[in-house]
N, CA, C and O of each residue as an XYZ file, in Angstrom:
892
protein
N      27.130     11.431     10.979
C      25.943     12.015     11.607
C      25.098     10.913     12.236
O      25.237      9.777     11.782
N      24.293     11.111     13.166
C      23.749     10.303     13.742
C      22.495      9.858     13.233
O      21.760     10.821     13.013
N      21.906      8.613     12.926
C      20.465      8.428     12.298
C      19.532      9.317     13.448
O      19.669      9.790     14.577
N      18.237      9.182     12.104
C      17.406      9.612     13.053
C      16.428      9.268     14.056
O      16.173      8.065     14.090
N      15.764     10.049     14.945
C      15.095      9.226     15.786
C      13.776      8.083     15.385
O      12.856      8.684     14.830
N      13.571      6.914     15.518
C      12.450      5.976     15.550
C      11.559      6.813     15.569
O      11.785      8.010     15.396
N      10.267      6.270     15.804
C       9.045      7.012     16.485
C       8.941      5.520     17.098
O       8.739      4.416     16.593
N       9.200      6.040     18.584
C       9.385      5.269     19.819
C       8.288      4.801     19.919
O       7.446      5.102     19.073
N       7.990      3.987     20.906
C       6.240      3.321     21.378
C       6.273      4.168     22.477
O       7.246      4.293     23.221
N       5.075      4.826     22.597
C       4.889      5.537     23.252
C       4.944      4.262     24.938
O       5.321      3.100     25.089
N       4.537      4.982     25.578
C       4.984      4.637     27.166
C       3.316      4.302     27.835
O       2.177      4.745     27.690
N       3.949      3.347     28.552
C       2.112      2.427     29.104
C       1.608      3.451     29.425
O       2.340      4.429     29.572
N       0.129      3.571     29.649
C      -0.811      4.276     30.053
C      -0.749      5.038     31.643
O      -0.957      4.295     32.603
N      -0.492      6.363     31.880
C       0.204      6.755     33.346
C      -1.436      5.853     34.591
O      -2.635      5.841     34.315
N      -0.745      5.273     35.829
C      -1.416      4.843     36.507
C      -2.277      5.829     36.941
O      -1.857      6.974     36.773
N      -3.721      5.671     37.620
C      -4.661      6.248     38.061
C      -3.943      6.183     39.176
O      -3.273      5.208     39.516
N      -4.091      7.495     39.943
C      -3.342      7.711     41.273
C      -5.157      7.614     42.244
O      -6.205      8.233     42.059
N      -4.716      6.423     43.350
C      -5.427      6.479     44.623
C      -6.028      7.916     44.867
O      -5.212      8.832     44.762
N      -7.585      8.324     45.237
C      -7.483      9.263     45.717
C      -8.467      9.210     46.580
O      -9.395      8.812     45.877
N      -9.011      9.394     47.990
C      -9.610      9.302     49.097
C     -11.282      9.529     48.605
O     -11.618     10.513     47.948
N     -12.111      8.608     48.975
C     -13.608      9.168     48.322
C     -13.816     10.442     48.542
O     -13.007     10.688     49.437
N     -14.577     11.758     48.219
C     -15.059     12.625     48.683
C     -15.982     12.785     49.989
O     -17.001     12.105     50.108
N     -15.581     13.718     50.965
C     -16.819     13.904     51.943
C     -18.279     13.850     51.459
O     -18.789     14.674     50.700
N     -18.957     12.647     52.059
C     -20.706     12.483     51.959
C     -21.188     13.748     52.283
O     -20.630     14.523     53.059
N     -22.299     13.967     51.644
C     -23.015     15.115     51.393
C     -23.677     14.785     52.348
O     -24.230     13.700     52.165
N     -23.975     15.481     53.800
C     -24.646     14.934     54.948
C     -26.218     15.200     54.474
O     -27.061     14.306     54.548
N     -26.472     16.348     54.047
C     -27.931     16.793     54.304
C     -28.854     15.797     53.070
O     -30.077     15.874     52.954
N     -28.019     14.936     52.270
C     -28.807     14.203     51.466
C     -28.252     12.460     51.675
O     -28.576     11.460     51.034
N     -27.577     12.576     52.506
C     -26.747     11.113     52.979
C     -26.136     10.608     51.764
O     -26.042      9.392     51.596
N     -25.702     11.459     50.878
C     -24.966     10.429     49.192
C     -23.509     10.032     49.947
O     -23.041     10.693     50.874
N     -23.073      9.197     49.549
C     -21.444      9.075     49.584
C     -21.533      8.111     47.981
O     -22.312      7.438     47.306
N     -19.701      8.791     48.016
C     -19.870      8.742     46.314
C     -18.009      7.942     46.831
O     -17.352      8.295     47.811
N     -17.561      6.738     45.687
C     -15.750      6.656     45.803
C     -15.692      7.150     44.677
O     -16.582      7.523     43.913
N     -14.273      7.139     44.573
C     -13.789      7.326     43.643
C     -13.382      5.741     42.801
O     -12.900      4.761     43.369
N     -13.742      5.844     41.276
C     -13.535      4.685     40.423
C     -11.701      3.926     41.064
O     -10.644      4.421     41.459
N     -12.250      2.497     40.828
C     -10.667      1.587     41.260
C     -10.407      1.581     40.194
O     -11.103      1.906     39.232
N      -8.952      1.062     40.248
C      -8.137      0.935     39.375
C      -8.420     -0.851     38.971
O      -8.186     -1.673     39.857
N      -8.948     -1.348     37.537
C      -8.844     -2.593     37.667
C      -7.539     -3.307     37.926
O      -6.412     -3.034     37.513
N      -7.992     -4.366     38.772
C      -6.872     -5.226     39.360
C      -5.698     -5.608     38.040
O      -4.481     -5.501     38.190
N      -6.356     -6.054     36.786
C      -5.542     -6.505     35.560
C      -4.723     -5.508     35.112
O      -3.540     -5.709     34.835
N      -5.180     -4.611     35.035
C      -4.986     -2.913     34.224
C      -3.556     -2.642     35.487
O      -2.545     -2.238     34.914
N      -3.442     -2.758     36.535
C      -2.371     -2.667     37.246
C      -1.300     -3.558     37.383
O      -0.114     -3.317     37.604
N      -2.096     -5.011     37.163
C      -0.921     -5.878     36.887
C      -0.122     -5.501     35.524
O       1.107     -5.455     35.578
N      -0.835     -5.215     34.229
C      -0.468     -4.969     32.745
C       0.639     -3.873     33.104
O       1.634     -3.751     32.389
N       0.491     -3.303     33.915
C       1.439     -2.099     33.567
C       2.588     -2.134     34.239
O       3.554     -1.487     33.834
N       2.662     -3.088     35.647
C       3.683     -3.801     35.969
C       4.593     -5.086     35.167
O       5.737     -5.385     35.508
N       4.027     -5.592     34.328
C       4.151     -6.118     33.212
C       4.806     -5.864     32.195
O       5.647     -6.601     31.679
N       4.375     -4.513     31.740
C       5.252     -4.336     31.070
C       6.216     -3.295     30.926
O       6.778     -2.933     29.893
N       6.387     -2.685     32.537
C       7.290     -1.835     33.223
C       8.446     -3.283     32.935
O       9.528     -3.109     32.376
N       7.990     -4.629     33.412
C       9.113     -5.349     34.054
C       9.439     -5.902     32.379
O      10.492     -6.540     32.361
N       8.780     -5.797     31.004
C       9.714     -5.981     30.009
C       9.204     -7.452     29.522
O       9.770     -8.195     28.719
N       7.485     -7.762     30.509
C       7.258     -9.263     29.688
C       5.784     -8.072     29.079
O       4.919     -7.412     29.656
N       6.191     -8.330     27.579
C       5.215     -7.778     27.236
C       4.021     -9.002     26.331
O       3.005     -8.810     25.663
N       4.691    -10.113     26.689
C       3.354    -11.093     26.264
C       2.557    -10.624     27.714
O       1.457    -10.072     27.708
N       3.158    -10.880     28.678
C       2.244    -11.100     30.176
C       1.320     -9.747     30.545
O       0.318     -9.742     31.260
N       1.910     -8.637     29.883
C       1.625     -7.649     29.863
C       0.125     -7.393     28.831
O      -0.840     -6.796     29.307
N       0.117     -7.822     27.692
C      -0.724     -7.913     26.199
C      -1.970     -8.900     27.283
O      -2.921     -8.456     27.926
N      -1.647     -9.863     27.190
C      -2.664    -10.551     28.288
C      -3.613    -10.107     29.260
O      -4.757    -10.468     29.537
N      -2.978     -9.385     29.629
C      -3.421     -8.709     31.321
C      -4.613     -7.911     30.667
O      -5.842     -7.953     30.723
N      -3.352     -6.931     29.818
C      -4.559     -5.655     28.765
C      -6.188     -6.429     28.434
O      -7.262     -5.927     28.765
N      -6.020     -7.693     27.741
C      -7.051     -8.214     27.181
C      -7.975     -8.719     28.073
O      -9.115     -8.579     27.630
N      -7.926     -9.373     29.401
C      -8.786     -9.974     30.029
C      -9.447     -8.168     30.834
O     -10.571     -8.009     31.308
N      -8.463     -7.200     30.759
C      -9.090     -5.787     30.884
C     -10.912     -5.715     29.910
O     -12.120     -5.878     30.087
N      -9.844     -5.337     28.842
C     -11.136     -5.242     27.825
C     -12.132     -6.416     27.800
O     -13.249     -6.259     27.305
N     -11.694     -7.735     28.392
C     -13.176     -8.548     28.206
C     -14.070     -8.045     28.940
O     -15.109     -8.259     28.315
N     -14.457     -7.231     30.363
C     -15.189     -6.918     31.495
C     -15.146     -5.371     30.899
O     -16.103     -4.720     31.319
N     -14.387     -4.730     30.144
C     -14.601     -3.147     30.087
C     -13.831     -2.913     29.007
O     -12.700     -2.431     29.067
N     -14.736     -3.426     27.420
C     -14.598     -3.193     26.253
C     -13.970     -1.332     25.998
O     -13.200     -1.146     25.057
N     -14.234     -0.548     26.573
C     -14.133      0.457     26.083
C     -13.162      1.382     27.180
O     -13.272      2.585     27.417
N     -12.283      0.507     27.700
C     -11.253      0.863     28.924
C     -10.026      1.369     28.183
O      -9.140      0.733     27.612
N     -10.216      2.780     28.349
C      -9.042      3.614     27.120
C      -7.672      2.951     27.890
O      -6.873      2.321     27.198
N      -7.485      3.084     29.040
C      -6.106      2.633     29.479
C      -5.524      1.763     28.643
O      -4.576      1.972     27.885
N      -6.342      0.442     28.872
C      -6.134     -0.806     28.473
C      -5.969     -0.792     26.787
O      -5.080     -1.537     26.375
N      -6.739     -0.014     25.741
C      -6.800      0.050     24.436
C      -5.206      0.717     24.315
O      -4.234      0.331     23.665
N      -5.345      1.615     25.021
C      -3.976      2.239     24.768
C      -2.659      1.667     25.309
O      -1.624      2.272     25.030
N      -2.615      0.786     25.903
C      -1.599      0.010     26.215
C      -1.608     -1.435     25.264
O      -0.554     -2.065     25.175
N      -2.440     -1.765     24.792
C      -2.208     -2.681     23.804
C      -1.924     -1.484     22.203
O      -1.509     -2.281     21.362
N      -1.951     -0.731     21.842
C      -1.458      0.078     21.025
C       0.233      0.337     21.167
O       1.047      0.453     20.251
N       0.447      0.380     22.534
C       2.048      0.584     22.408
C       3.038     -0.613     22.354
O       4.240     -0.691     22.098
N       1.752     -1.827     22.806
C       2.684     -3.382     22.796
C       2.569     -3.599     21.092
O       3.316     -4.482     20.668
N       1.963     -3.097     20.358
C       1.529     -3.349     18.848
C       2.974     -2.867     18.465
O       3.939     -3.623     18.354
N       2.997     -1.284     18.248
C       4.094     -0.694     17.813
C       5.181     -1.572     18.587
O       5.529     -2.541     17.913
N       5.720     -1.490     19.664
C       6.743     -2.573     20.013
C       6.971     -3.531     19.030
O       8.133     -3.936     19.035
N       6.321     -3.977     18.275
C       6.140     -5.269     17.766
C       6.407     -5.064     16.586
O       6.622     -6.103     15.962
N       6.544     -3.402     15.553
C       6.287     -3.033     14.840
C       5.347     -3.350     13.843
O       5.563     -3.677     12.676
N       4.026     -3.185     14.574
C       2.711     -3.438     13.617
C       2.206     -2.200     13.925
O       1.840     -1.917     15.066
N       2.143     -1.215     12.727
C       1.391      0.030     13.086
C       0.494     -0.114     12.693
O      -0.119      0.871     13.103
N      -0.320     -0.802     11.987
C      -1.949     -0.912     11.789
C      -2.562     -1.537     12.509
O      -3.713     -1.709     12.109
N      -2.205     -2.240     13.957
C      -2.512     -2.527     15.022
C      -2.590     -1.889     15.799
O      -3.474     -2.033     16.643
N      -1.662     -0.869     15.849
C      -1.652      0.043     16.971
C      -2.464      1.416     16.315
O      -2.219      2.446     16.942
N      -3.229      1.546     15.352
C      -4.108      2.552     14.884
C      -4.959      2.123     15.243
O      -5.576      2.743     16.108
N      -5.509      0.707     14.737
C      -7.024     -0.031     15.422
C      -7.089      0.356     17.134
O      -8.082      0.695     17.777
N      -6.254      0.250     17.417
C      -6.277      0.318     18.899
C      -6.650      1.922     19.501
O      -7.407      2.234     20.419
N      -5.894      2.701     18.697
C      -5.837      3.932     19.273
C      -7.027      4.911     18.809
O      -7.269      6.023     19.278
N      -7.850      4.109     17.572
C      -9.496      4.317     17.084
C     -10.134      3.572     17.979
O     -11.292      3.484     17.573
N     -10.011      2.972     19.002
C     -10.657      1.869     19.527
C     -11.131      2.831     20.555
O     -12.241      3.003     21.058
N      -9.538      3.634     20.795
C      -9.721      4.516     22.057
C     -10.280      5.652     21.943
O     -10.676      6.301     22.911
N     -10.381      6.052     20.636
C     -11.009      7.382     20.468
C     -12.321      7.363     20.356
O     -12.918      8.429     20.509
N     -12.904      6.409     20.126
C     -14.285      6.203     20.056
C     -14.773      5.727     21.210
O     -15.971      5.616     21.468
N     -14.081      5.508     21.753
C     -14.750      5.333     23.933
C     -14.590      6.679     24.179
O     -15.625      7.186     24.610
N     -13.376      7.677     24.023
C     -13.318      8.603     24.754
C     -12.870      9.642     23.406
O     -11.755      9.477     22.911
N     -13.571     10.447     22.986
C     -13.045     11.146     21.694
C     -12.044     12.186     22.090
O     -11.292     12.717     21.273
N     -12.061     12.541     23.746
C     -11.362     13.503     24.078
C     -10.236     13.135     24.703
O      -9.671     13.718     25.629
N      -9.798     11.703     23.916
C      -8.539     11.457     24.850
C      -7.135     11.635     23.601
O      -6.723     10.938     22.673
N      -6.737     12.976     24.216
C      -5.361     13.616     23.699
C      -4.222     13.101     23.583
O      -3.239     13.697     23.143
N      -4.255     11.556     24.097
C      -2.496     10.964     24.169
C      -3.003     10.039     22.835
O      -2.207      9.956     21.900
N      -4.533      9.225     22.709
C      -4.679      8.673     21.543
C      -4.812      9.537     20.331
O      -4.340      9.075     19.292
N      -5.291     10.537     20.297
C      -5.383     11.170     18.971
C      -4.155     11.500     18.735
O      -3.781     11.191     17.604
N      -2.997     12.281     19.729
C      -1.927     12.978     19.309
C      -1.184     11.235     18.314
O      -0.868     11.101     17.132
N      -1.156     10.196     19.505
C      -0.479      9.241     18.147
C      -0.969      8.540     17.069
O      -0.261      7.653     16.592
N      -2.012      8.765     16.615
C      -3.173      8.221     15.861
C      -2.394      9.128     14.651
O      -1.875      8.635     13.650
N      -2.445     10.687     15.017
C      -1.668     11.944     14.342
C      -0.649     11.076     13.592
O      -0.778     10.570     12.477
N       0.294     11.015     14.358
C       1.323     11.318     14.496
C       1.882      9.745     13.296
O       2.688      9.815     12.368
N       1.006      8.311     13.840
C       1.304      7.151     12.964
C       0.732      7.540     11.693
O       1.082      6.890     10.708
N      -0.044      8.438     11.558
C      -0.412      8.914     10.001
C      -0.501      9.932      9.323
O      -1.308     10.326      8.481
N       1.203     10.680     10.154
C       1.430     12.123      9.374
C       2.622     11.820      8.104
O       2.977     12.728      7.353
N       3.164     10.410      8.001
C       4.207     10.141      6.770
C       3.287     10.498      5.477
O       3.922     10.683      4.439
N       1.795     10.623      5.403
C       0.938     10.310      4.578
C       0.435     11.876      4.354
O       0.265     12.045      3.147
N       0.207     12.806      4.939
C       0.384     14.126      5.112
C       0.319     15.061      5.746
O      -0.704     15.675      6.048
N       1.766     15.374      6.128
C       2.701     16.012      6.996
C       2.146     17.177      7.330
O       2.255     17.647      8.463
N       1.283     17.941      6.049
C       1.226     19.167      6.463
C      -0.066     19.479      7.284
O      -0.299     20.346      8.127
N      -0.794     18.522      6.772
C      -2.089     18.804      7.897
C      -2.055     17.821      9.136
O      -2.874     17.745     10.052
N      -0.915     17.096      8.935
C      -0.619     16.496     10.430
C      -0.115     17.072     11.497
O      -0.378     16.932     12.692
N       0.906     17.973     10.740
C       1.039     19.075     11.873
C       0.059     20.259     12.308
O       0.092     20.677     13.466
N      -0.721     20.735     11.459
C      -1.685     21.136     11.385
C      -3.065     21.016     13.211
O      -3.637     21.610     14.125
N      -2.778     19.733     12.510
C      -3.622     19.526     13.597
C      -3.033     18.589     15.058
O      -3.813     18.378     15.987
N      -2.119     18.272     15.084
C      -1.022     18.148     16.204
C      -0.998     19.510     17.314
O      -1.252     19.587     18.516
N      -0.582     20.481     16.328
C      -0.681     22.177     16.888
C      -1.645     22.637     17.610
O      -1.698     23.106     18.746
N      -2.789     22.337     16.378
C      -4.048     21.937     17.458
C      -4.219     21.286     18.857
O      -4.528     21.832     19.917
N      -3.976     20.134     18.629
C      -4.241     19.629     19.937
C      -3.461     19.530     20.879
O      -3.736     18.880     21.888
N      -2.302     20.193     20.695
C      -1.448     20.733     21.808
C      -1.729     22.159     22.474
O      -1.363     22.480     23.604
N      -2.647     23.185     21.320
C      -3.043     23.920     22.482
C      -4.121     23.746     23.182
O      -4.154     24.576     24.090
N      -5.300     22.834     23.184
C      -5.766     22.115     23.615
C      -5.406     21.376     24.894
O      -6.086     21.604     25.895
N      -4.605     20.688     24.939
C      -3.856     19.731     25.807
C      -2.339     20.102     25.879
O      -1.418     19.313     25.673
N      -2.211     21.549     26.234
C      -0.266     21.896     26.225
C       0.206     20.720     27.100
O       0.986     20.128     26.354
N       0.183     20.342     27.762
C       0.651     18.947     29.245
C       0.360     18.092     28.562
O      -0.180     17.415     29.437
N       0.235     17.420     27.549
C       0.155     16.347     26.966
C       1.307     15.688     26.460
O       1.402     15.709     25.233
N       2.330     15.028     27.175
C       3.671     14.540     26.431
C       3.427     13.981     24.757
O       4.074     14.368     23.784
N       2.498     13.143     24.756
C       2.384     12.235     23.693
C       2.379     13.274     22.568
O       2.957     12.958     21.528
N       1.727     14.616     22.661
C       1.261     15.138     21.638
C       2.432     15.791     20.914
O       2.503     15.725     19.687
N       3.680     16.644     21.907
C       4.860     16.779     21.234
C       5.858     15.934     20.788
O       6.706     16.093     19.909
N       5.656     15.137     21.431
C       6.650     13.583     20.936
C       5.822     13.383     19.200
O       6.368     13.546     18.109
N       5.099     13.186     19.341
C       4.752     12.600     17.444
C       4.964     14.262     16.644
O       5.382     14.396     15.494
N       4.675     15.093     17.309
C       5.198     16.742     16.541
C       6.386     16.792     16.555
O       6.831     17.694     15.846
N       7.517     15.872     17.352
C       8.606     15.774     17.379
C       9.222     14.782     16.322
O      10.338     14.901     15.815
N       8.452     13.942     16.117
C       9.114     12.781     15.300
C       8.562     13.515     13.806
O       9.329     13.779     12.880
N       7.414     13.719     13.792
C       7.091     14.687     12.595
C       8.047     15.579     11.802
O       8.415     15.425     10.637
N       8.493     16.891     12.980
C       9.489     17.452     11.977
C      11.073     16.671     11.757
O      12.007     16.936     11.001
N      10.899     15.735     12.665
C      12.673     14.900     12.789
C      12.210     13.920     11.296
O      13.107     13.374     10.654
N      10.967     13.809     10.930
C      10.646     12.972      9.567
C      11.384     13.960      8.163
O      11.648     13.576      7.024
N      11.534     15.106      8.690
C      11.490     16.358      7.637
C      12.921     16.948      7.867
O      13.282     18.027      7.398
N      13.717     16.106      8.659
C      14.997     16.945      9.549
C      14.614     18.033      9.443
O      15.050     18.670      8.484
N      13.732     18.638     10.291
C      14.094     20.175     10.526
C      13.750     20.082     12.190
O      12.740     20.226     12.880
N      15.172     19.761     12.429
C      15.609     19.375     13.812
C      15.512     20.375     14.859
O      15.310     20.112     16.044
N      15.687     21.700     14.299
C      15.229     23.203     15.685
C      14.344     22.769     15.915
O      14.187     22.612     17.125
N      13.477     22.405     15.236
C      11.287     22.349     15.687
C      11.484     20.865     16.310
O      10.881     20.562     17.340
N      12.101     20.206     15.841
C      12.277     18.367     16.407
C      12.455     18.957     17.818
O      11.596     18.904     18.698
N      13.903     19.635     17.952
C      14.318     19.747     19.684
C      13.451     20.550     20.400
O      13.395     20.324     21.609
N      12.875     21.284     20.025
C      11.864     22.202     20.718
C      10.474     21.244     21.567
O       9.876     21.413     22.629
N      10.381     20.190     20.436
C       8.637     19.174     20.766
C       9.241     18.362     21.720
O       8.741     18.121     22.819
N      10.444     17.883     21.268
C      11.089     16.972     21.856
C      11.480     17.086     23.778
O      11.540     16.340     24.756
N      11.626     18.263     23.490
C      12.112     19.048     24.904
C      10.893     19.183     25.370
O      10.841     18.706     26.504
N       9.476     19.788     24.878
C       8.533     19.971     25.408
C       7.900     18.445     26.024
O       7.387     18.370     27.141
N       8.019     17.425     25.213
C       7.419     16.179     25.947
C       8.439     15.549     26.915
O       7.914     14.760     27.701
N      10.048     15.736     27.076
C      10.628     15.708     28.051
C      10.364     16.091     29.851
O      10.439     15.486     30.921
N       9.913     17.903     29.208
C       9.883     18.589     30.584
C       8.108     18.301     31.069
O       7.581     18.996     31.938
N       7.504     17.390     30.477
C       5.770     17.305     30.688
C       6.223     15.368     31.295
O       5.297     14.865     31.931
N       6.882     14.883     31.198
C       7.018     13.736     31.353
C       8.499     13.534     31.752
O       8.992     12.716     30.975
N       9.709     14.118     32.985
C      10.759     13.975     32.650
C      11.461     12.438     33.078
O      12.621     12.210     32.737
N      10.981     11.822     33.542
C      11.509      9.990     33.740
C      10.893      8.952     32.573
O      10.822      7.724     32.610
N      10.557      9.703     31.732
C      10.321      8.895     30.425
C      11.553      8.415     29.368
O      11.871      9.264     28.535
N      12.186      7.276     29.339
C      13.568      7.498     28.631
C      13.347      7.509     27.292
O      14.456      7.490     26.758
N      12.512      7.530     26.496
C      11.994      7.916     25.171
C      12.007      9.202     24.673
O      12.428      9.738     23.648
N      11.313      9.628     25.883
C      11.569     11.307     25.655
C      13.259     11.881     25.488
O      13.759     12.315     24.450
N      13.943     11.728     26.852
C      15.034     11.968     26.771
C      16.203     11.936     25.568
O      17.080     12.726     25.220
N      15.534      9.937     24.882
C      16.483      9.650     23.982
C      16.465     10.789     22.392
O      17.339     11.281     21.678
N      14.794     10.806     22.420
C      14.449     11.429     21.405
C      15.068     13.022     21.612
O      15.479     13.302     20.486
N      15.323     14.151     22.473
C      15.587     14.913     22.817
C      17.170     14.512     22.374
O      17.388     14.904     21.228
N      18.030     14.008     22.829
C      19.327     13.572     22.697
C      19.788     13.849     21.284
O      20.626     14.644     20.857
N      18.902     12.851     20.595
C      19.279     12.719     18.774
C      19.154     13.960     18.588
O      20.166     14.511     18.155
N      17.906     14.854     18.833
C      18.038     16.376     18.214
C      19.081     17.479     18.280
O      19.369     18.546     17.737
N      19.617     16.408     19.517
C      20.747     17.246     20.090
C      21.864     17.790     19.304
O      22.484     18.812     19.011
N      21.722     15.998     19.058
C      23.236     15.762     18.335
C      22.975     15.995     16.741
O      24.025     16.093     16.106
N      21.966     16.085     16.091
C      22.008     16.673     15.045
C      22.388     17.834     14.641
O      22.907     18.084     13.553
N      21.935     19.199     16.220
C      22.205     19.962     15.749
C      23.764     20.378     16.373
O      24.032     21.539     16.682
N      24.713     19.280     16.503
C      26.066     19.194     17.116
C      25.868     19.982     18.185
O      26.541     21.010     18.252
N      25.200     19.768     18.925
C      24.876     20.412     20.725
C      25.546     19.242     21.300
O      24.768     18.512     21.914
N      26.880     18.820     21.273
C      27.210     17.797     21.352
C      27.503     17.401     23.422
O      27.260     16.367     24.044
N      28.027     18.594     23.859
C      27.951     18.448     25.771
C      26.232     18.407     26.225
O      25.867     17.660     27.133
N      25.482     19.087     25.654
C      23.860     18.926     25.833
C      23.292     17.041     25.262
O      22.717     16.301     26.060
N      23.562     16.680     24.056
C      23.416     15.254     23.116
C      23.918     14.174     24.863
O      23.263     13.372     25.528
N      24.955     14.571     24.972
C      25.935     13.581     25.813
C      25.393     13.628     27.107
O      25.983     12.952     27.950
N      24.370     14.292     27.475
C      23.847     14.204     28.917
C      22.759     13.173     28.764
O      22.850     12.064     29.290
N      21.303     13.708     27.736
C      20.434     13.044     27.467
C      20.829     11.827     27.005
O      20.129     10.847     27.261
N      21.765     11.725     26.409
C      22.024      9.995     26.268
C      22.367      9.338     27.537
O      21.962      8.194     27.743
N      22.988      9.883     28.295
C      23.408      9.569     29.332
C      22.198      9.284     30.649
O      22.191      8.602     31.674
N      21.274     10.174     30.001
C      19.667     10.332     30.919
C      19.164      8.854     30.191
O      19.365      7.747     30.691
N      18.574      9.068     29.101
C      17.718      7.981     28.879
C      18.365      6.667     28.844
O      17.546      5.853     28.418
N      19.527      6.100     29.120
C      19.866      4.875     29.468
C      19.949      4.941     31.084
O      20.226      3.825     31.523
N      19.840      5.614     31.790
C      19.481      6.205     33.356
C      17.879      5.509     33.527
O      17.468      4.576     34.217
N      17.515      6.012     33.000
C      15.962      6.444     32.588
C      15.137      4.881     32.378
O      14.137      4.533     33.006
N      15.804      4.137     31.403
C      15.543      2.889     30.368
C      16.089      1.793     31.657
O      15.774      0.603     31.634
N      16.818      2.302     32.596
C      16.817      1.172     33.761
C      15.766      0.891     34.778
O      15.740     -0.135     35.458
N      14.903      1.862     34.843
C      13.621      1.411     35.563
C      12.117      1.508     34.686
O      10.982      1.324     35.126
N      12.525      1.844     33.367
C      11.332      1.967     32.748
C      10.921      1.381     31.391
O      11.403      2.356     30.814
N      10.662      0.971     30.833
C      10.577      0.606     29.439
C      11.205      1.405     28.317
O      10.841      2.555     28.563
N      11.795      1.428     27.443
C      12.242      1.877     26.045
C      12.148      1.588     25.185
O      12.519      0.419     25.082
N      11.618      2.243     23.786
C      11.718      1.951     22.777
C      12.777      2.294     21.751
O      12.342      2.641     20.653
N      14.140      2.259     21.919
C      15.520      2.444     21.616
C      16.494      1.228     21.891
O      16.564      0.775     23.034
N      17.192      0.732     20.937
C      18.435      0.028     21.372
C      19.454      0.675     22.062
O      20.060      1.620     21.557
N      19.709      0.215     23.254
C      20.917      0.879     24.296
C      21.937      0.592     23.984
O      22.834      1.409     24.193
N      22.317     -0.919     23.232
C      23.725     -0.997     22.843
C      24.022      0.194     21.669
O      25.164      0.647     21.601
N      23.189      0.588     20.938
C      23.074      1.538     20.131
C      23.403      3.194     20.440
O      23.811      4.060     19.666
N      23.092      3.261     21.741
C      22.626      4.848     22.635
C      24.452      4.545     23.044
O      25.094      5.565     22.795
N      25.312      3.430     23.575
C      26.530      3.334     24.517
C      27.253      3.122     23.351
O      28.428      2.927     23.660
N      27.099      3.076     22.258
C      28.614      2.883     21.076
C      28.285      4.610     20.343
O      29.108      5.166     19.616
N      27.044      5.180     20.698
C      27.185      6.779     20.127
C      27.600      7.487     21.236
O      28.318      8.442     20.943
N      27.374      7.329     22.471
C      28.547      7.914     23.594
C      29.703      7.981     23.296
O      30.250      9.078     23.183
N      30.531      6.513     23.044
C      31.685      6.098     22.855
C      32.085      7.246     21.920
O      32.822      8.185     22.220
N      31.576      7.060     20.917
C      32.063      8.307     19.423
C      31.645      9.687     20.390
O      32.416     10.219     21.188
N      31.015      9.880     20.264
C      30.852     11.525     21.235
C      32.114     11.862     22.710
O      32.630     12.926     23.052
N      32.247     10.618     23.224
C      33.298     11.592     24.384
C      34.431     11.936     24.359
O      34.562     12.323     23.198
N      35.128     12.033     24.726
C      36.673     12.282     23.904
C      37.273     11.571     24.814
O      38.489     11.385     24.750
């Protein structure tokens, strides 16, 4: 049988997309832009798209020296933590973020999610919660995913799993995590695609999975 899934590092902070200032309000002459993207905060995430995640951790920090309370940036040093496997780094971080922004749903869902081994039942509890809250929230079914995959009860794993897939589908974390559920529940032509996706996937994007790992469980799966 196949181990089970990690609880992956979640995926850098999605970029602020460009968007054109709003038309000036003529009859009061306001013109208003729209907030930039800091210059660092864009390098960081190119950074650690490209896999240097010291250069990346860096970038994050000279973020937060000018804008202590820059959820992006908190939350991207939270996923270089876990990378690193320090999860009490990456909680500081993701309290760091909740207390700039209490309503930010990708930090609470993994805040959840790094401290549902401790109890499960009101972790899901309130995961549930904040997914109907935030249904479009990848992060939030991914840790509801690793949650019940903590409990193998892998139907509910593939279900979260699939849900933070189809809310995020070029994420190869998602995919991989989707995959394992697969193959647990011997969905073995469905298992063999998503593996096949998230090493697809893990070529232009970051992963938190060993690939030599993902290409020797192919090997056993194809005939």
């Amino acid at each position: 049988h196949p181990e089970s899934p990690p609880a992956v590092a979640p995926s850098p902070p999605a970029r602020a997309a460009e968007r054109p200032a709003p038309a000036a309000r003529i009859a009061i002459r306001l013109t208003r832009s729209e907030p930039r993207v800091h210059p660092d905060l864009a390098r960081a995430h190119l950074l650690h798209d490209a896999g240097d995640l010291d250069g990346a951790g860096a970038a994050y920090e000279r973020v937060l020296d000018g804008e202590p309370k820059n959820t992006d940036a908190l939350r991207g040093l939270a996923a270089l933590a876990l990378r690193r496997d320090d999860a009490q780094a990456a909680q500081d971080y993701y309290l760091r973020a909740l207390e700039a922004d209490p309503r930010d749903a990708a930090a609470a869902a993994a805040l959840i999610g790094l401290r549902g081994e401790a109890d499960p039942v009101r972790s899901e509890s309130r995961l549930k919660t904040l997914i109907a809250a935030a249904p479009h929230e990848p992060a939030a079914h991914l840790a509801l995913g690793n949650l019940y995959a903590a409990q193998n009860r892998w139907h509910e794993a593939q279900q979260s799993y699939f849900n933070a897939h189809a809310a995020e589908p070029s994420n190869p974390d998602y995919r991989y995590n989707l995959a394992v559920s697969l193959d647990h529940l011997r969905q073995i032509p469905a298992a063999i695609r998503y593996y096949r996706g998230a090493l697809e996937a893990a070529a232009a994007a970051p992963a938190g999975f060993d690939r030599s790992r993902v290409e020797a469980r192919l090997r056993e799966l194809e005939p």
